[in-house]
C-alpha positions in Angstrom: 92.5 116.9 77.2 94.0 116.1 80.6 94.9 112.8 81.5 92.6 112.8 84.3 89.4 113.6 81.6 91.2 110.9 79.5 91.0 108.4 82.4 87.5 109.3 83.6 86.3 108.4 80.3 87.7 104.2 80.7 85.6 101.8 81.6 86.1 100.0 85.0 87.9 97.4 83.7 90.0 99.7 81.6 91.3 101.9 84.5 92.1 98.8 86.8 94.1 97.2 83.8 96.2 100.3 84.0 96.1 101.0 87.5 98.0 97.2 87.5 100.1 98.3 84.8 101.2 101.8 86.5 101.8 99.5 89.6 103.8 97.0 88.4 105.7 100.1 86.2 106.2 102.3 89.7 107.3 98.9 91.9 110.1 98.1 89.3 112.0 101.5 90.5 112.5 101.4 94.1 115.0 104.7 94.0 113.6 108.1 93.9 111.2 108.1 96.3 111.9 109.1 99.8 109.7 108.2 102.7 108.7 111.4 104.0 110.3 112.5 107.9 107.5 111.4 109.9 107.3 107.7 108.7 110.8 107.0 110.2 109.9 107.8 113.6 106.0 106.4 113.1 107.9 103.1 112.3 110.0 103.3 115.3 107.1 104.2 117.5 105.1 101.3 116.3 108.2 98.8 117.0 108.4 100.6 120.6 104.3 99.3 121.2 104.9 95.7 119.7 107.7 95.4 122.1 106.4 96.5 125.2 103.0 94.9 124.5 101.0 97.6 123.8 99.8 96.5 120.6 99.6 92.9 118.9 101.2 91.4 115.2 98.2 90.3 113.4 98.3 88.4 110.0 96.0 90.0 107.3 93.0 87.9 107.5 92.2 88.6 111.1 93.0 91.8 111.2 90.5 91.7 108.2 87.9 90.4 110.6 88.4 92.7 113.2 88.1 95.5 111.3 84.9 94.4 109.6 83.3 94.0 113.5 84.0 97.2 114.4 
């Protein structure tokens, strides 16, 4: 059996239990991963429109709100 079949058979609370567990297991090693080509430069870009005024730094909860409006 695959270990997708194996997870579609958990229960919800089973499968977020080890979503948090593959989570905490996958943060722990930072190394390995590379951010793909494009992120670098989507980073930069983004930096370039907080800068110039372009686009605003909004904490979590409002950008929460705003999103929910729309």
């Amino acid at each position: 059996m695959s270990v997708e079949e194996l997870v579609m058979q958990l229960s919800r609370l089973e499968k977020l239990r080890l979503m948090e567990s593959l989570w905490i297991d996958l943060s722990r090693v930072g190394d390995g991963v590379d951010s793909p080509p494009w992120h670098e430069a989507a980073l930069w870009e983004t930096e370039r429109r907080v800068t110039s005024g372009e686009e605003e730094v909004l904490d979590w909860e409002e950008a929460k709100r705003r999103i929910r409006r729309s």
